[in-house]
C-alpha positions as CSV (number, residue, x, y, z in Angstrom):
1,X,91.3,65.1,71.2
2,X,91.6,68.7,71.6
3,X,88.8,69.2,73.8
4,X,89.8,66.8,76.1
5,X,93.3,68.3,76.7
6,X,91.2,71.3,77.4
7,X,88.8,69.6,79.9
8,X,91.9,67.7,81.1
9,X,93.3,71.2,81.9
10,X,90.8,71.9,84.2
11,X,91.1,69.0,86.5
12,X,92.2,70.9,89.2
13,X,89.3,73.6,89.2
14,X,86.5,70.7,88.8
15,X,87.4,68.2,90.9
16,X,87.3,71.0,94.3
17,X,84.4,71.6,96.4
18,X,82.2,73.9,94.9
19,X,78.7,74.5,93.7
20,X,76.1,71.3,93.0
21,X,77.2,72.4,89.0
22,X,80.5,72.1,89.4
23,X,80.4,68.8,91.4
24,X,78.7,67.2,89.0
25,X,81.6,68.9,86.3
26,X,84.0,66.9,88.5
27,X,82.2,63.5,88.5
28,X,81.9,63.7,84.7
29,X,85.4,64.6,84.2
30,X,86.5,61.8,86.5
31,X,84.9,59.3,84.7
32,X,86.4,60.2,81.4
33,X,89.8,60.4,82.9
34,X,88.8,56.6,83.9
35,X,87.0,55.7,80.7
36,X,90.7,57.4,78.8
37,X,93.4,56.3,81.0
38,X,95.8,55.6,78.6
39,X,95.5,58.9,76.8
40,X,94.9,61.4,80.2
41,X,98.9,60.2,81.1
42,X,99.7,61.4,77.8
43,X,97.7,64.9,78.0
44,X,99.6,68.1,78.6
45,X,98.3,71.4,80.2
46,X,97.1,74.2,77.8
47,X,99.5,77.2,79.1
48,X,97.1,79.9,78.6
49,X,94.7,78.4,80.7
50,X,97.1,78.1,83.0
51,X,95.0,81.9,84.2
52,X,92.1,80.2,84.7
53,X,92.8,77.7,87.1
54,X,91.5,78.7,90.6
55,X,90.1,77.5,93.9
56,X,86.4,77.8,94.4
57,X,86.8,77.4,97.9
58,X,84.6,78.9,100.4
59,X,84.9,82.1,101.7
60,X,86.6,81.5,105.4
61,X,84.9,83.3,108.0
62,X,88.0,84.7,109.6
63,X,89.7,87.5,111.4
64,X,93.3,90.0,111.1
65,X,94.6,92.6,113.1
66,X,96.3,93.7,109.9
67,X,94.0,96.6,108.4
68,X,96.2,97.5,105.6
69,X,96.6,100.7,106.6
70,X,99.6,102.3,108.4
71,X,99.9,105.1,110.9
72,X,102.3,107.2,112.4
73,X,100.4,107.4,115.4
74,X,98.1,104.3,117.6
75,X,94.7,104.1,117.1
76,X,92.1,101.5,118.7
77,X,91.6,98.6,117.0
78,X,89.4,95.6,118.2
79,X,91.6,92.4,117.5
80,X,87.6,91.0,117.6
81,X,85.8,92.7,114.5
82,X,84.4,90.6,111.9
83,X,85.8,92.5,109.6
84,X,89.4,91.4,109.4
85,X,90.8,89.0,106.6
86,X,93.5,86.7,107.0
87,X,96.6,86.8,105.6
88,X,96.3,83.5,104.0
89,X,93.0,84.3,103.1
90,X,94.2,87.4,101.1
91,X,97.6,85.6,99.9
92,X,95.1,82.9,98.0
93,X,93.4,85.5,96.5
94,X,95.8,87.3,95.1
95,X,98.1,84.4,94.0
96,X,95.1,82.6,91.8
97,X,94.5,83.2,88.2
98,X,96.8,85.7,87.8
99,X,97.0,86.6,83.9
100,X,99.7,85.1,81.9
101,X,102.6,87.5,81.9
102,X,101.9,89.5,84.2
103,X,104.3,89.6,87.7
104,X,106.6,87.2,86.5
105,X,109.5,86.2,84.1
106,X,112.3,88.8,82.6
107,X,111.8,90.5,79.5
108,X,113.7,92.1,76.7
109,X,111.1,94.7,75.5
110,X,110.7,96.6,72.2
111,X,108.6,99.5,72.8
112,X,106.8,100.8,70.3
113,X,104.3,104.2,70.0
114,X,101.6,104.9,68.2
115,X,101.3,108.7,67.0
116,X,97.9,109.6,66.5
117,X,97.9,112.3,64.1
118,X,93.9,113.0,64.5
119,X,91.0,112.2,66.1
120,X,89.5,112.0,69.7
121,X,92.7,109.6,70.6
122,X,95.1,112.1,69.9
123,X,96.7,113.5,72.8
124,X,96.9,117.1,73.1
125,X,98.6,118.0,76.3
126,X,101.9,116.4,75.5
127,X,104.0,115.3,72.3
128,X,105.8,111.9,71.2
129,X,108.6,112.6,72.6
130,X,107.5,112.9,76.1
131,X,105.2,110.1,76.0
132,X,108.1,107.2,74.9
133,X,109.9,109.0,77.7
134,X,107.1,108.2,80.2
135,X,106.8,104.4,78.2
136,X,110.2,104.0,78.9
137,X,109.9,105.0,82.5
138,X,107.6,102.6,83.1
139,X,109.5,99.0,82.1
140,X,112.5,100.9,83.9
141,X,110.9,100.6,86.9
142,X,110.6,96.8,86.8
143,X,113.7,95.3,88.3
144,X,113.9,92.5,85.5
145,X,112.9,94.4,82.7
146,X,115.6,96.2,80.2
147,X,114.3,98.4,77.1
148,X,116.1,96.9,73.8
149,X,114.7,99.5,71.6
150,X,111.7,101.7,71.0
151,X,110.5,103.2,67.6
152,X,107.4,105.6,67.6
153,X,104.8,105.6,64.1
154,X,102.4,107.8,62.7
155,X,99.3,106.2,62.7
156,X,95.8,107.5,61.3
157,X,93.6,104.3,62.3
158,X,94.3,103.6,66.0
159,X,91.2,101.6,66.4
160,X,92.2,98.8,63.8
161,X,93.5,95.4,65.0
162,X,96.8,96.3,63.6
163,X,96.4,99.9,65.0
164,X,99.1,100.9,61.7
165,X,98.6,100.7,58.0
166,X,99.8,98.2,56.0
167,X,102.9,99.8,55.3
168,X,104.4,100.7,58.5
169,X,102.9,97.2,60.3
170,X,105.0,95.6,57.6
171,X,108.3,97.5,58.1
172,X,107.8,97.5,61.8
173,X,107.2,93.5,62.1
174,X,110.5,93.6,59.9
175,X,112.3,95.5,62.5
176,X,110.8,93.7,65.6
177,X,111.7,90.2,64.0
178,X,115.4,91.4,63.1
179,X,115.6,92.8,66.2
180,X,117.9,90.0,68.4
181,X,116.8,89.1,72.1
182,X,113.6,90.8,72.1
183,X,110.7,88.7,74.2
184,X,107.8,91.1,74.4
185,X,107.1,94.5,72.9
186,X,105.2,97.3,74.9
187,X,102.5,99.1,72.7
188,X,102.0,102.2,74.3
189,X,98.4,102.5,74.2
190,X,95.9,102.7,77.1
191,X,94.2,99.1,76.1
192,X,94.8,97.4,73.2
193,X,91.3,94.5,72.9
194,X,92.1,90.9,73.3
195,X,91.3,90.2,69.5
196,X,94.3,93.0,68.8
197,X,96.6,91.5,71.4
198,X,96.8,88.0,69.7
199,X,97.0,89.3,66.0
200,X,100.3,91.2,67.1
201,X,101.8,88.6,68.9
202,X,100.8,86.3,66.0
203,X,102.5,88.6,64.1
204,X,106.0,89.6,65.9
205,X,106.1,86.0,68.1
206,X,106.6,87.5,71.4
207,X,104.4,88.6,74.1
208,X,102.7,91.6,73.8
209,X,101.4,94.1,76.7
210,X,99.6,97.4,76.8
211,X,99.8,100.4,79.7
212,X,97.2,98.4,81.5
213,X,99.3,95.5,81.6
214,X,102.5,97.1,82.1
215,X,101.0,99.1,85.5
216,X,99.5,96.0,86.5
217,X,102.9,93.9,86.6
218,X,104.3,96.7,88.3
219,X,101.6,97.1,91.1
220,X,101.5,93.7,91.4
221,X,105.8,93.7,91.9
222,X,104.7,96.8,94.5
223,X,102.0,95.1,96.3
224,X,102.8,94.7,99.8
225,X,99.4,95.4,102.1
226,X,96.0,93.1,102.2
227,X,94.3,95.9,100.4
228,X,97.0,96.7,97.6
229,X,96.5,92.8,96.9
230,X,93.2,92.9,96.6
231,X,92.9,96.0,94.4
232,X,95.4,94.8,91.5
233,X,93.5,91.1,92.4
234,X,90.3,93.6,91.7
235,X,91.6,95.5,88.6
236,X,92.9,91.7,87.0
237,X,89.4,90.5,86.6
238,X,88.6,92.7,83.1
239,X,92.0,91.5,81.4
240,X,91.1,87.8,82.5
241,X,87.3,88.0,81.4
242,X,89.3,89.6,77.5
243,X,91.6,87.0,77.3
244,X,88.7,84.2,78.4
245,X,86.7,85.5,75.6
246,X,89.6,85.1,73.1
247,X,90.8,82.1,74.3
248,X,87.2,80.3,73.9
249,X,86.8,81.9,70.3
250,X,89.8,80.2,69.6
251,X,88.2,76.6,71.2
252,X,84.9,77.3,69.1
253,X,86.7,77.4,66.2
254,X,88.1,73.7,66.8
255,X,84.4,72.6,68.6
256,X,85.5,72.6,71.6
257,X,84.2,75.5,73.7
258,X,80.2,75.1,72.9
259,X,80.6,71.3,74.4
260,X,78.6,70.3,77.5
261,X,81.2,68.9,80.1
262,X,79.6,66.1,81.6
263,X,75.5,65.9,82.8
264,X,76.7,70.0,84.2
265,X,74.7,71.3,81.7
266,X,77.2,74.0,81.4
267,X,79.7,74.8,78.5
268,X,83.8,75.0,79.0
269,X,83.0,78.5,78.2
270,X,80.2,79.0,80.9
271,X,82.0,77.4,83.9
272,X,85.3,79.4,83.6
273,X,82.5,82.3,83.2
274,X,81.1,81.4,86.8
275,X,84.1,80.7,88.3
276,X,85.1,84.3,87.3
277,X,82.5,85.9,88.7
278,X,82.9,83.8,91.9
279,X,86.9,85.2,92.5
280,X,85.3,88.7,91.3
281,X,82.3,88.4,94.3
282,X,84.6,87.0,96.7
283,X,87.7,89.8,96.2
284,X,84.8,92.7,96.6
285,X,83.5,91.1,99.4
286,X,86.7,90.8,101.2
287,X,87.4,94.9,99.8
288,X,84.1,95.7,101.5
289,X,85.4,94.0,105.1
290,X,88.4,95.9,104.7
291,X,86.6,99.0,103.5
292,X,84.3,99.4,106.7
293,X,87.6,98.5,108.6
294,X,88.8,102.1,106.8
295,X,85.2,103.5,108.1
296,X,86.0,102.7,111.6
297,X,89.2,104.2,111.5
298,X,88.1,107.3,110.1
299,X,85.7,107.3,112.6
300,X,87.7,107.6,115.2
301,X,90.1,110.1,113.4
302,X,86.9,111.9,113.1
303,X,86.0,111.4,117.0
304,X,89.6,112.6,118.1
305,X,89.0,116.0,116.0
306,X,92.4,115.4,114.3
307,X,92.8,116.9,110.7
308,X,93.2,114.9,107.6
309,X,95.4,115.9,104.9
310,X,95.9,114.0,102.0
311,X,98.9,114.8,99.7
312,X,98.1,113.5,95.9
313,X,99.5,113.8,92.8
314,X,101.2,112.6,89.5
315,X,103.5,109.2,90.3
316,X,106.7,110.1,91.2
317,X,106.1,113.8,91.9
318,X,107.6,114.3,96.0
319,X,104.4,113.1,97.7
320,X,106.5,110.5,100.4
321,X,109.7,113.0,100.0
322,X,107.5,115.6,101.3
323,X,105.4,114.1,103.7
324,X,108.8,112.7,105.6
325,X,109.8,116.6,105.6
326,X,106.6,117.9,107.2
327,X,106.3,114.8,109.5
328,X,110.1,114.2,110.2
329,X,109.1,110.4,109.8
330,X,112.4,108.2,109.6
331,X,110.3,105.4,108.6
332,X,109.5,106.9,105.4
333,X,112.2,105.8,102.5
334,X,111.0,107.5,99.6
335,X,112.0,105.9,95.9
336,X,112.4,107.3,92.9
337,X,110.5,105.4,90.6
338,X,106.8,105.3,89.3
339,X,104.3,104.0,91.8
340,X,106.4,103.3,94.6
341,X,103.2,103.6,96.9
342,X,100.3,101.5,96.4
343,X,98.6,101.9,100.2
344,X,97.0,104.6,101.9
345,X,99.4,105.8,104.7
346,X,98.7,108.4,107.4
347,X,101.9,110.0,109.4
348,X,101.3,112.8,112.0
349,X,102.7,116.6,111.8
350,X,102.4,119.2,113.7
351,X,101.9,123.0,112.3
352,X,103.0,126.0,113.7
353,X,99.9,126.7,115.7
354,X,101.1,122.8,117.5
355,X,98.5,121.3,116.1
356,X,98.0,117.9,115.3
357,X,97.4,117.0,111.5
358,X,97.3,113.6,109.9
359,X,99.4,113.9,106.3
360,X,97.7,110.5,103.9
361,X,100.3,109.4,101.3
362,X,98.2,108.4,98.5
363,X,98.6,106.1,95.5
364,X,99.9,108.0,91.9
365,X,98.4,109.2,89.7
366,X,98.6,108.3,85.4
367,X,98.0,108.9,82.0
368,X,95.8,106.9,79.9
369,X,94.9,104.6,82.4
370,X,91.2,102.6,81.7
371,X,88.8,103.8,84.5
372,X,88.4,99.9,85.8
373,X,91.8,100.2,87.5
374,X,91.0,103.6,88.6
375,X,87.7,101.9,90.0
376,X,89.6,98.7,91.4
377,X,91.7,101.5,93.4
378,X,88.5,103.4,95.0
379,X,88.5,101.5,98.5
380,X,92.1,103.4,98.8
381,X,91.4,106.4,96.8
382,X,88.1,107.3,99.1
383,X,90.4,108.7,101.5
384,X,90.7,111.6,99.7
385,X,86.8,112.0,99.7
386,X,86.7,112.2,103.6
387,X,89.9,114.7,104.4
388,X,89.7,118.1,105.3
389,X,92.3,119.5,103.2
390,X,94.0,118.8,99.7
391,X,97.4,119.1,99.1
392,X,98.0,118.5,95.0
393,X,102.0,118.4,94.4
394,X,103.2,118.5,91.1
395,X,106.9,117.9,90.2
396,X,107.4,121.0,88.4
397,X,110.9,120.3,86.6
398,X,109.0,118.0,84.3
399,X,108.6,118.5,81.1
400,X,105.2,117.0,81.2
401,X,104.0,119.1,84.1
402,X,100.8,120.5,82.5
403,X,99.5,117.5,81.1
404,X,100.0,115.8,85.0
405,X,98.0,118.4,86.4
406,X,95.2,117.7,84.2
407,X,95.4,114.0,84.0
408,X,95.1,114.7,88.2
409,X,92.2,116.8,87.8
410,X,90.7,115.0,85.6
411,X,90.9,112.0,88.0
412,X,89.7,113.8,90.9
413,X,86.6,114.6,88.8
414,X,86.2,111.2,88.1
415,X,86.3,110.4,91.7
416,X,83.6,112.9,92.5
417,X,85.5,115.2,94.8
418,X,83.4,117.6,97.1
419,X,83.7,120.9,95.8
420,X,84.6,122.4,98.8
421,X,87.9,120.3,99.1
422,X,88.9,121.0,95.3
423,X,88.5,124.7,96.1
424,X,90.4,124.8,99.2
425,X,92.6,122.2,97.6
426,X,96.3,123.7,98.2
427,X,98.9,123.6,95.0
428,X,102.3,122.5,95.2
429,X,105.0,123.1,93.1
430,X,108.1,120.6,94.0
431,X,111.6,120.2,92.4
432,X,112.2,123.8,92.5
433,X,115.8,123.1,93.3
434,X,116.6,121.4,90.1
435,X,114.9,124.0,88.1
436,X,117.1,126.8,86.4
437,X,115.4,130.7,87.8
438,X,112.5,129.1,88.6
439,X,109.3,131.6,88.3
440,X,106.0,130.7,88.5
441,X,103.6,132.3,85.8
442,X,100.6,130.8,87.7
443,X,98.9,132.5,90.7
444,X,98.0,131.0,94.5
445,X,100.9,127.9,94.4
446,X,103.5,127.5,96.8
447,X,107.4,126.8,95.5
448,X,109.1,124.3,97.5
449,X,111.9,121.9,97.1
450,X,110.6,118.7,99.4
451,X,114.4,117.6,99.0
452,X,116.0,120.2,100.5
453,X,113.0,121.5,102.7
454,X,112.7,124.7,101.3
455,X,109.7,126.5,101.4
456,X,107.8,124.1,104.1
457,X,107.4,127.1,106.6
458,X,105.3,128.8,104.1
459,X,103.6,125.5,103.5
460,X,102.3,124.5,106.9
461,X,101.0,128.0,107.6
462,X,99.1,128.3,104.7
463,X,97.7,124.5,105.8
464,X,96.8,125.8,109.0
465,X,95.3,128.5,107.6
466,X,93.3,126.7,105.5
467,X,92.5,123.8,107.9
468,X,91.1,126.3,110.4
469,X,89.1,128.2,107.8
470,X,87.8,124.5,106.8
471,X,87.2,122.6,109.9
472,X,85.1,125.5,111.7
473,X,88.1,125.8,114.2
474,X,88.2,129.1,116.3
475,X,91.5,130.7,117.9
476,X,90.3,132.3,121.2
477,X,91.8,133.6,124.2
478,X,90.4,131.8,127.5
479,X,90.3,133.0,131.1
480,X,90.9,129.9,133.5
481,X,91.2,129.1,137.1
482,X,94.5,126.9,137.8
483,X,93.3,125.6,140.6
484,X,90.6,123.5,138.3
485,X,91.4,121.0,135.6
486,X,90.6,123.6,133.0
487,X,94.3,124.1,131.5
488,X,95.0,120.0,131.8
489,X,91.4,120.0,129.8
490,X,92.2,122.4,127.2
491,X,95.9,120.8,126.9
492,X,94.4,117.5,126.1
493,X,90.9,118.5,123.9
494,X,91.7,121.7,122.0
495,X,95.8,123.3,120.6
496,X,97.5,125.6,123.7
497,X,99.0,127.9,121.7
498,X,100.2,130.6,124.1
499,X,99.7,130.4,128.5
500,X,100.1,134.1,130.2
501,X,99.9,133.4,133.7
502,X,98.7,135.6,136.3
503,X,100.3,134.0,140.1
504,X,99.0,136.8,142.1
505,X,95.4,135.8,141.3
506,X,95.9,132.2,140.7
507,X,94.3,132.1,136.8
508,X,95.7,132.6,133.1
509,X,94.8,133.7,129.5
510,X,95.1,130.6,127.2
511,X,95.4,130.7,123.6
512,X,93.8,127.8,121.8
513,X,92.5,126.8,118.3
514,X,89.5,124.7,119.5
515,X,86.5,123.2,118.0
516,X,83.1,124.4,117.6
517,X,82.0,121.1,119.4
518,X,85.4,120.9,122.1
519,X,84.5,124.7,123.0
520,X,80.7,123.6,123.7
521,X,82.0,120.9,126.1
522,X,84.7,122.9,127.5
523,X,81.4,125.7,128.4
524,X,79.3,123.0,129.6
525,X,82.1,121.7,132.3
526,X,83.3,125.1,133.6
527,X,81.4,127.8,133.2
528,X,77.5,126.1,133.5
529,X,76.4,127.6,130.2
């Protein structure tokens, strides 16, 4: 009886289109639904399987204007390129087996910490303290989520199922249960494995979630773009294929999940397996569309000889507060709260010199996050890979502000930064303004409050210093004939920075910063060479 409740359950997923095996999944199911009428009315759905029931529809051959990506300025775009997705397309995608508990409901949560006295787990940049602080942070930012109360424990066996020893689980499970309202506790732990995750909510009786989790249901409250959606869709995938591998444990246990459904030849077990990995090919495929989409626009950025600066950091550090300063963008409305930006956005400045630089906003950075949601993220973070200049800000009124740096270099090391940009990369430090005598112990950083917009001269010269040293740029003083199209040539391929005209002889010395390859075009036009 309990295997057909299961099989029952997945009436939706095998009675759609799909491959020959799953066809023949849905005949066979159909004809015990017919053979079992009077019990199928009386079957109920199995909730946690509620994850696993998707569409294994087809992927649609379709098109988007929508690339995800916004701009401060226009760039071309064919409304024709196979490479954009539909919204609907994306929406389905994103909305299918989405992992019970996460993006939904309101929650009551008891947060609990696990103090690593020892070990390779033990965290070294940072204390207790600071780390509930950040824990705490996180469900705050979740508009229907309310701490209840938070306890932290010394722990010397992390890696157990029960992470605690016997006598603190026991007292803790005394306190959770006495505890009233409480519907999920937050273990604040990078990844806790599926076979620890059901003991402990076996044990307290209310959901249970991990950092992973807890970022996910906050990135997927966040998501707003095609390619945000796709990403968390992306970075899902690992916490449905742990919770499908405890779930069918479970269904072994009562003979169900080793069962052949139908003439398939496939197992319960193997079929939400393949449909799995279907969602999971179809979500990379539809990433890759919308990552040669990126391509193209970079191209063109590339072809146009405009800049590329991307500002990164620690989540919630200044990185939109600052950009809007340096830009002047009205349309940016920072917030503060942990990842408030999940997209790639690129607004246009202008430095002293008047040139043209594009500032990218990029997505936050965290502790103790696993490296599949770092590599679910890479479509957005390759930006960084391909920009001329790096501009790392670091809130500097946090307590924590040491530890961010590192978890951001440690990232960017991950990611396989060119050495080149991490040398030239540019340090910020923001928040100065709510620091008491601020003064920096550290060399070659630059103070600013993004706030108040102190410091932000400073800050674009040293960018344009930096860009010019980095983009093979030249400053040089040209003689030209006004009575040619040199000046309105110069004005619209290279930075005028200064025009001394000369009206007796009909020419002028023009001060530009001008590439190696705008200079070789601007020689070849006017002066033959």
């Amino acid at each position: 009886m309990t295997t057909l409740r299961r099989i029952h359950s997945w009436l939706p997923i095998l009675l759609r289109p799909c491959t020959q095996a799953c066809q023949i999944a849905a005949a066979s199911t159909c004809r015990l639904h017919q053979t079992f009428p009077h019990r199928c009315l009386k079957l109920i759905s199995v909730p946690q399987f509620r994850a696993f029931a998707l569409s294994a529809c087809r992927l649609k051959s379709t098109r988007d204007s929508n690339s995800g990506q916004r701009t401060g300025f226009t760039e071309d775009e064919d409304d024709d390129d196979e490479d954009f997705i539909e919204d609907s397309e994306v929406e389905e995608l994103f909305q299918q087996q989405i992992p019970a508990g996460i993006g939904e409901g309101r929650h009551s949560v008891f947060i609990v910490h696990p103090d690593v006295k020892w070990g390779s787990r033990k965290q070294h940049l940072t204390s207790a303290e600071l780390m509930m602080a950040e824990a705490v942070g996180l469900v705050n930012t979740l508009d229907n989520w309310r701490v209840v109360d938070m306890i932290t424990l010394s722990t010397k066996t992390p890696e157990k199922k029960r992470i605690f020893g016997k006598g603190n689980f026991q007292s803790l499970t005394e306190k959770i249960r006495q505890t009233p309202g409480i519907t999920a506790v937050f273990v604040n732990v990078e990844r806790l494995s599926p076979a620890s995750e059901k003991e402990l909510e076996v044990a307290w009786g209310v959901k249970v979630f991990d950092r992973y989790s807890v970022v996910l249901h906050i990135f997927r409250c966040n998501a707003r773009t095609k390619e945000a959606k796709l990403q968390i869709s992306l970075a899902e995938i690992p916490l449905l294929r742990s919770r499908l591998k405890n779930e069918m444990a479970n269904l072994d246990q009562q003979g169900g999940g080793s069962r052949y459904i139908g003439g398939s030849g496939e197992t319960l077990f193997e079929v939400q397996q393949r449909l799995l990995k279907e969602r999971e090919m179809k979500i990379r495929s539809a990433l890759d569309r919308l990552r040669r989409k990126r391509h193209l626009l970079r191209s063109q950025r590339k072809h146009k000889e405009i800049p590329v600066v991307s500002v990164l950091g620690y989540t919630n550090c200044g990185k939109t507060t600052l950009i809007k300063a340096l830009t002047g963008d009205s349309g940016l409305q920072p917030r503060n709260q942990l990842f408030a930006t999940l997209d790639v956005t690129v607004h246009a400045g202008r430095l002293p010199s008047h040139m043209t630089v594009l500032y990218v906003d990029t997505i936050g950075f965290l502790s103790q996050l696993p490296h599949q949601l770092i590599d679910s993220f890479s479509a957005t973070l390759e930006d960084i890979k391909h920009s001329d200049l790096l501009l790392h800000v670091r809130d500097i009124s946090h307590p924590e502000t040491v530890n961010q740096k590192e978890n951001v270099l440690n990232v960017l090391q991950n990611l396989q930064i060119p050495d080149r940009l991490m040398d030239s990369m540019i340090e910020i430090h923001n928040k100065i303004d709510i620091v008491d005598n601020y003064q920096s112990a550290e060399l070659n950083v630059l103070p600013i409050s993004a706030l108040q917009e102190r410091g932000l001269d400073d800050l674009k010269k040293a960018v344009e210093e930096r860009i010019i040293n980095c983009t093979g740029k030249h400053i040089l003083d040209l003689q030209v004939d006004l009575s040619t199209p040199q000046l309105s040539w110069l004005y619209k391929e290279a930075t005028v920075q200064d025009v001394q005209v000369n009206a007796d002889e009909g020419s002028a010395v023009v001060k530009v910063i001008i590439s190696t390859a705008a200079y070789g075009r601007y020689q070849k036009l006017f002066t033959g060479r």
